[in-house]
FIKETI-374795 format. One record per residue: residue in one letter; x, y, z of N, C-alpha, C in turn. Coordinates in pm, whole numbers. Layout:
N
+------+--------+--------+--------+--------+--------+--------+--------+--------+--------+
: bami :    nc1 :    nc2 :    nc3 :   cac1 :   cac2 :   cac3 :    cc1 :    cc2 :    cc3 :
+------+--------+--------+--------+--------+--------+--------+--------+--------+--------+
:    A :      X :      Y :      Z :      X :      Y :      Z :      X :      Y :      Z :
...
+------+--------+--------+--------+--------+--------+--------+--------+--------+--------+
//
This chain:
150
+------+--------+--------+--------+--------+--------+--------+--------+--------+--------+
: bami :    nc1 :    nc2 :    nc3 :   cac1 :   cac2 :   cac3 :    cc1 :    cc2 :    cc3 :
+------+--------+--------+--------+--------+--------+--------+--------+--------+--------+
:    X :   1484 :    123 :   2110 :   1449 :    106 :   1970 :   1393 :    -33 :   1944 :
:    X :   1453 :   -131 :   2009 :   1383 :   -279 :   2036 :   1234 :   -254 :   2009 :
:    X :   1165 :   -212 :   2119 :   1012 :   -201 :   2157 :    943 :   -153 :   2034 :
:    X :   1003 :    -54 :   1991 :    978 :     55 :   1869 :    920 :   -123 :   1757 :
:    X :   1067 :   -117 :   1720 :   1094 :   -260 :   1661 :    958 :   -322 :   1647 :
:    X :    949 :   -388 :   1756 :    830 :   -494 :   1853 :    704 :   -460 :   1794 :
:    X :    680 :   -362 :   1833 :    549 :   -277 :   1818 :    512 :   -277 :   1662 :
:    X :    604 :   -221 :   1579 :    602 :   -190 :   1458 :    540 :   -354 :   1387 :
:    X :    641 :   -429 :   1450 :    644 :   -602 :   1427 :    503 :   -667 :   1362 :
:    X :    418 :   -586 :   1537 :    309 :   -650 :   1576 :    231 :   -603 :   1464 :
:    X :    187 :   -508 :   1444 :    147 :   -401 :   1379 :    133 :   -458 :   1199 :
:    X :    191 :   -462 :   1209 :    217 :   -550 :   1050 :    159 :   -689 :   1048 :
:    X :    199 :   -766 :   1188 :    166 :   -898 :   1171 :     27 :   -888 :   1155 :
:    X :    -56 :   -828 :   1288 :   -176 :   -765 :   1288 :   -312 :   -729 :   1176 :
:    X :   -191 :   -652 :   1063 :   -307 :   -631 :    938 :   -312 :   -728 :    840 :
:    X :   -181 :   -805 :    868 :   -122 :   -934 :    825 :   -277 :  -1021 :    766 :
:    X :   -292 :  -1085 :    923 :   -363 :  -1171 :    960 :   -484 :  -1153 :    931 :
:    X :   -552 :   -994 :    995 :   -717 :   -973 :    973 :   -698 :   -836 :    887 :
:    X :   -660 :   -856 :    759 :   -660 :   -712 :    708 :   -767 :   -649 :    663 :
:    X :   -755 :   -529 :    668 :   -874 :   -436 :    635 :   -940 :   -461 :    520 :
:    X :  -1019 :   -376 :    487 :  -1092 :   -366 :    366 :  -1036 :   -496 :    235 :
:    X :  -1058 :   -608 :    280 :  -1019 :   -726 :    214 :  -1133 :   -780 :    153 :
:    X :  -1187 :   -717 :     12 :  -1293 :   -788 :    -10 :  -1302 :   -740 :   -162 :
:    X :  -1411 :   -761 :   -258 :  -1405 :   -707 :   -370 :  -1526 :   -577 :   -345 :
:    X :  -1482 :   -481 :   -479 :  -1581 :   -363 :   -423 :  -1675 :   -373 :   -528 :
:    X :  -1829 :   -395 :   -516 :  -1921 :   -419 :   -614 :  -1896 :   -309 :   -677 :
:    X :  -1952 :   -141 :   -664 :  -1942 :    -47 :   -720 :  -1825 :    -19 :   -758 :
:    X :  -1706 :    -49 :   -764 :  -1570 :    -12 :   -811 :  -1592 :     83 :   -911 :
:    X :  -1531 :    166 :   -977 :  -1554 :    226 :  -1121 :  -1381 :    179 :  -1182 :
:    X :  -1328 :    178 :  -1115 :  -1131 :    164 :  -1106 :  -1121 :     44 :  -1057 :
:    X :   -992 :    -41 :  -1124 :   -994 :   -165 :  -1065 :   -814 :   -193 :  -1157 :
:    X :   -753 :   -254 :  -1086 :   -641 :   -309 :  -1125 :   -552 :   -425 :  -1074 :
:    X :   -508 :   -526 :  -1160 :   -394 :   -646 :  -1082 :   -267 :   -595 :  -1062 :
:    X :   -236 :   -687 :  -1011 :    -87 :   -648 :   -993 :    -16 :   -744 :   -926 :
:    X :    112 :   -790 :   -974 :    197 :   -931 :   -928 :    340 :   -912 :   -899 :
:    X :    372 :   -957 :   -776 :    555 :   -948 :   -786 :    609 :  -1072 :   -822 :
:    X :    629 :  -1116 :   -934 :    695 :  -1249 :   -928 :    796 :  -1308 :   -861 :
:    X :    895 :  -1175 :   -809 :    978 :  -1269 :   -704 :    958 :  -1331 :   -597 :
:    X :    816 :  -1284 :   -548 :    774 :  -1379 :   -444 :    646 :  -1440 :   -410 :
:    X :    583 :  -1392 :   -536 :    465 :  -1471 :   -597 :    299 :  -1379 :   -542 :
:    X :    367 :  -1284 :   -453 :    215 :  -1175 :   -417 :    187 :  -1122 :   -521 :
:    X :    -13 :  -1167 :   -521 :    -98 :  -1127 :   -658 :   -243 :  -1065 :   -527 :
:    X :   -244 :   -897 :   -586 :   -364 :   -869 :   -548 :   -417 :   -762 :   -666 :
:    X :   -563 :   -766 :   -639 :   -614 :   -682 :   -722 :   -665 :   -588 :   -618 :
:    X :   -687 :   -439 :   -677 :   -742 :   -345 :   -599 :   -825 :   -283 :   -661 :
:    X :   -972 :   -252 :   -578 :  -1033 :   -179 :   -626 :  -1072 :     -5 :   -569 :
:    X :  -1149 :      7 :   -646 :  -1175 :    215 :   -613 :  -1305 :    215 :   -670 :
:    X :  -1346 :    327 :   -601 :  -1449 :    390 :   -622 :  -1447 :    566 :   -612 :
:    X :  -1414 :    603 :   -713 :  -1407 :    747 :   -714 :  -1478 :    815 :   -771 :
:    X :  -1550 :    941 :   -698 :  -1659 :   1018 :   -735 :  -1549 :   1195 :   -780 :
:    X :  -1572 :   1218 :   -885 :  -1483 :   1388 :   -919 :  -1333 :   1325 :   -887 :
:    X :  -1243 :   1386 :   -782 :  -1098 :   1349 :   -759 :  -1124 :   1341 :   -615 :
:    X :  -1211 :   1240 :   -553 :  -1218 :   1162 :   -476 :  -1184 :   1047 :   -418 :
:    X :  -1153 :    953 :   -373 :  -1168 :    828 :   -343 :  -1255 :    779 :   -256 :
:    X :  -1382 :    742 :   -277 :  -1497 :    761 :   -188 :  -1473 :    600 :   -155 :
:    X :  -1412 :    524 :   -185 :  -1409 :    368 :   -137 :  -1295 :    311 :   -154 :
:    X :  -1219 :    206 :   -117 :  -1137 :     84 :   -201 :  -1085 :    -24 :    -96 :
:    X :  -1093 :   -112 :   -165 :  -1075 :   -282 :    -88 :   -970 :   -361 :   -191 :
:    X :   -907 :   -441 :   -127 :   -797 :   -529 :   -218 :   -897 :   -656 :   -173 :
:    X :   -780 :   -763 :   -258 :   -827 :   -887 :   -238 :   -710 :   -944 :   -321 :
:    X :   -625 :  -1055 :   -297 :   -537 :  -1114 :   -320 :   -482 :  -1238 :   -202 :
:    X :   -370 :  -1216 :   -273 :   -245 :  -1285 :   -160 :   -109 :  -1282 :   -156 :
:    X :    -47 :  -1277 :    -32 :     99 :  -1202 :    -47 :    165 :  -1200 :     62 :
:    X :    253 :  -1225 :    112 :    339 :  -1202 :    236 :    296 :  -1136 :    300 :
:    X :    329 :  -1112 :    473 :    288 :  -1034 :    572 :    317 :   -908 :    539 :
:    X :    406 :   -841 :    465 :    456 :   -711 :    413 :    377 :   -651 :    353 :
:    X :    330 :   -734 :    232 :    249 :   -665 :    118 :     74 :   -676 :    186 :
:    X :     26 :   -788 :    216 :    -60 :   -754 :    251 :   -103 :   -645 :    357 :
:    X :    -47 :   -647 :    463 :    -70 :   -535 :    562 :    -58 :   -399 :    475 :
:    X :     22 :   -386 :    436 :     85 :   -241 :    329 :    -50 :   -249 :    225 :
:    X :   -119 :   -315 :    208 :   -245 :   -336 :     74 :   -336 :   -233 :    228 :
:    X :   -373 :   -375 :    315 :   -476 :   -326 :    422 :   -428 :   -180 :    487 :
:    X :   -302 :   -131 :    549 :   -351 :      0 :    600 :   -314 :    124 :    456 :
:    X :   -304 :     74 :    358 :   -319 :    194 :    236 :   -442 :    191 :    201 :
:    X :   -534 :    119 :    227 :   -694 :    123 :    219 :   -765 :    222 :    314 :
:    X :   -687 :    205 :    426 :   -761 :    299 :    559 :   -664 :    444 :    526 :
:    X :   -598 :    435 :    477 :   -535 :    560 :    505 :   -562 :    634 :    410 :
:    X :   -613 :    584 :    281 :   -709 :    658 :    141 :   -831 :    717 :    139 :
:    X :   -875 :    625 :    212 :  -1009 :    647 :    179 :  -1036 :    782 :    201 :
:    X :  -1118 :    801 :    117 :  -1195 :    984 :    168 :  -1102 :   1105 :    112 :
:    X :   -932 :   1015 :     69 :   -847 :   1113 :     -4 :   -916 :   1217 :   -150 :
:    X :   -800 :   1249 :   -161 :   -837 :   1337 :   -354 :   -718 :   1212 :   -414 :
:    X :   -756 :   1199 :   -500 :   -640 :   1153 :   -615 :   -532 :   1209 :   -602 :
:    X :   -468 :   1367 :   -595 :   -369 :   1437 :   -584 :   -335 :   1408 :   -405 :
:    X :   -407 :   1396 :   -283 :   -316 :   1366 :   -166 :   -272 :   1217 :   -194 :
:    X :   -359 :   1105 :   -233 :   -332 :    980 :   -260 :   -168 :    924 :   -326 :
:    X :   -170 :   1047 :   -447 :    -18 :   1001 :   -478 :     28 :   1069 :   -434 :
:    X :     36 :   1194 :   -344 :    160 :   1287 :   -257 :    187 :   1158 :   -136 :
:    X :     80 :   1124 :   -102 :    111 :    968 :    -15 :    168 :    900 :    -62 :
:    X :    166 :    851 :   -150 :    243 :    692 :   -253 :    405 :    768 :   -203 :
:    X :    404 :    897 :   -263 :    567 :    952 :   -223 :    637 :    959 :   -154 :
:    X :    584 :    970 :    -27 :    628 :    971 :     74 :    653 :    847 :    129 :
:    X :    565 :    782 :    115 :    574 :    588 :    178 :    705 :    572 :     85 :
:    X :    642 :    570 :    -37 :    800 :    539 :   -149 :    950 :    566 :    -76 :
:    X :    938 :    699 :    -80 :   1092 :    750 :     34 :   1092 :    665 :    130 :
:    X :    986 :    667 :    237 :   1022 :    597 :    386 :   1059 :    508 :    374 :
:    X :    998 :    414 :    219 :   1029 :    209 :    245 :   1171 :    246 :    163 :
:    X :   1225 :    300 :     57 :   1336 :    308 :    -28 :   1479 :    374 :     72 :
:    X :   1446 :    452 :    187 :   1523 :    509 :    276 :   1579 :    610 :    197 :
:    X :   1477 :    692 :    120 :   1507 :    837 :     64 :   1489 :    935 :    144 :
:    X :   1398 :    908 :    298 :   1340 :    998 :    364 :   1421 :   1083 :    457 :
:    X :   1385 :   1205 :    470 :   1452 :   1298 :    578 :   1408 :   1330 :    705 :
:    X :   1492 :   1277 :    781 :   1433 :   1274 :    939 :   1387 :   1423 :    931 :
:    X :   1202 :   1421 :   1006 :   1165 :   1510 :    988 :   1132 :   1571 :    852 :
:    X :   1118 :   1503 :    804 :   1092 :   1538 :    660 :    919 :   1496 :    597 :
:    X :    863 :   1493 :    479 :    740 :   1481 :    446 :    701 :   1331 :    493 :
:    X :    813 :   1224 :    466 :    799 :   1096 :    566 :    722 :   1082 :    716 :
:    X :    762 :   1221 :    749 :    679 :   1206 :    910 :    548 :   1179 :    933 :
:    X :    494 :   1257 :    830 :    380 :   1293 :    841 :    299 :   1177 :    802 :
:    X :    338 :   1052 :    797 :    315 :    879 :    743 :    180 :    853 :    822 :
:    X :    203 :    919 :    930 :    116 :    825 :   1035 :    185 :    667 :   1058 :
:    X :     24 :    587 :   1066 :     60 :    445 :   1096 :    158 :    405 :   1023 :
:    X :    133 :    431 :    903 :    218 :    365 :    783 :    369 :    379 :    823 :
:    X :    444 :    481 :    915 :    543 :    449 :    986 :    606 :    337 :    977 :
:    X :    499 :    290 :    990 :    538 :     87 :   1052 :    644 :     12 :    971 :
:    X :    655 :     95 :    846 :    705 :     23 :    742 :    880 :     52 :    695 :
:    X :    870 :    172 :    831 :   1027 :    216 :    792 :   1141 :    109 :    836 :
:    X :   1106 :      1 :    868 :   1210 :   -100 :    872 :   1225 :   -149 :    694 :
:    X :   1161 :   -151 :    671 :   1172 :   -243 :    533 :   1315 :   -142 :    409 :
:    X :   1306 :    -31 :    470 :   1442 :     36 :    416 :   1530 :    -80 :    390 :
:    X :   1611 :   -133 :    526 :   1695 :   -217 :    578 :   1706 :   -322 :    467 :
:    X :   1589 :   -372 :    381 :   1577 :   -496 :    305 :   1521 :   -438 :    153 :
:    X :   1598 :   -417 :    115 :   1565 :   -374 :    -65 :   1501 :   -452 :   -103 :
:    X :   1520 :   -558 :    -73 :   1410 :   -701 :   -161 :   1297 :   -653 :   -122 :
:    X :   1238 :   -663 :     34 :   1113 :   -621 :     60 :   1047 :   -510 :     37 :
:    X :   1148 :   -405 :    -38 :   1048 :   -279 :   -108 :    931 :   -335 :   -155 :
:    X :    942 :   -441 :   -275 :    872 :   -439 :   -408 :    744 :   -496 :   -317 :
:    X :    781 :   -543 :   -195 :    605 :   -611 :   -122 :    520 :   -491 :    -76 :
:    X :    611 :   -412 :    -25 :    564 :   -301 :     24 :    449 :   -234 :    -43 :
:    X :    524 :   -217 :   -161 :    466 :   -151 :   -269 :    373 :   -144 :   -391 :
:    X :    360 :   -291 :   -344 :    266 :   -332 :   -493 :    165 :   -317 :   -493 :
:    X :     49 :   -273 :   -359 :    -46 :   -316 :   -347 :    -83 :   -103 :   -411 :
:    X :     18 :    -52 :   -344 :     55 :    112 :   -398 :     74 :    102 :   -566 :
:    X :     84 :     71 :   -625 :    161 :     42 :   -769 :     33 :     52 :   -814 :
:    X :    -46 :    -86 :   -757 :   -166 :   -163 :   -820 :   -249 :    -20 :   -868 :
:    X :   -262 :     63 :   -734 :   -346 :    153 :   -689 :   -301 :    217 :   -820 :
:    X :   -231 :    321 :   -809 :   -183 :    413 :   -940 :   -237 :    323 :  -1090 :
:    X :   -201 :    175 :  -1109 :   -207 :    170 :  -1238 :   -389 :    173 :  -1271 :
:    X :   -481 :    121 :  -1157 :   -605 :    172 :  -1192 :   -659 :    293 :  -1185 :
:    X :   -611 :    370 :  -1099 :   -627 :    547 :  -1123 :   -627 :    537 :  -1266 :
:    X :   -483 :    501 :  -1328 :   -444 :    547 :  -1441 :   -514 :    507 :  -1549 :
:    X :   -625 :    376 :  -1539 :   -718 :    271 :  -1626 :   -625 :    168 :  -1655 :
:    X :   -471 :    136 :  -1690 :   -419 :     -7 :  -1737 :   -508 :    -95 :  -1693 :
:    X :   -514 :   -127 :  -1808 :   -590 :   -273 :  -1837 :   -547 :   -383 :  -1804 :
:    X :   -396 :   -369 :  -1821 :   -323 :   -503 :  -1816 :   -252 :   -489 :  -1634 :
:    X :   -244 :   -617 :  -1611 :   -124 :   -648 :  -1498 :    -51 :   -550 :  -1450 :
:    X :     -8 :   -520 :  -1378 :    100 :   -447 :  -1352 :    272 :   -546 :  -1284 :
:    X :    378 :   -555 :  -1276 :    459 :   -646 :  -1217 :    573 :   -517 :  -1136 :
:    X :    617 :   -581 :  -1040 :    700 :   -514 :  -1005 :    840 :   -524 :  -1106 :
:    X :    832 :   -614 :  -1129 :   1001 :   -636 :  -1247 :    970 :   -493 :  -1328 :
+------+--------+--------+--------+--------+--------+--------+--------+--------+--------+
//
């Protein structure tokens, strides 16, 4: 389980450092902030959705190794979604990082995002996990304003 561990580690540090789709999206049509004040990660995310598509989206902020990686592979793992798989995703990550999930359960089916089932272990580190997911929903939804984890 060590290696598991290790791997997972790297993996995070990884999107950490050179994360994905880290940029602003000219065409955006959707766009939202979002801040955790307990530990000071602020990113904005953008979208580009055509019908109940997600034909694009890129963050851009800053935030702990947690939240950012969790911003960068929820970018790769969207893209090309519907709006309706996008938040059946948010749900499932939600369970895996909150430790609602059932071995073998809709959690499995995470893919990479796996990576993140340590963060169960640390309730504090949900809210990093998650914000960059939060952000996402509150521009689906149009809020105008901020979003915070509090």
């Amino acid at each position: 389980m060590s290696d598991l561990r290790d791997l997972y580690q790297d993996v995070i540090l990884e999107h950490s450092k050179a994360p994905r789709n880290y940029r602003p999206l000219a065409a955006a049509n959707h766009k939202a902030e979002g801040y955790n004040p307990l530990c000071g990660d602020r990113f904005t995310v953008y979208l580009t959705v055509e019908g109940d598509r997600i034909q694009d989206l890129s963050f851009e902020g800053s935030g702990c190794a947690i939240s950012k990686a969790s911003a960068s592979m929820m970018t790769q793992s969207l893209k090309g979604k519907t709006v309706e798989e996008a938040a059946a995703l948010f749900e499932r990550f939600h369970a895996l990082v909150t430790g609602r999930g059932q071995p073998g359960g809709p959690e499995a089916e995470l893919g990479k995002l796996a990576v993140f089932s340590g963060v169960s272990e640390f309730p504090v580190r949900v809210k990093c996990a998650t914000l960059a997911w939060h952000t996402l929903q509150a521009a689906l939804a149009g809020k105008q304003e901020a979003i915070s984890t509090e």
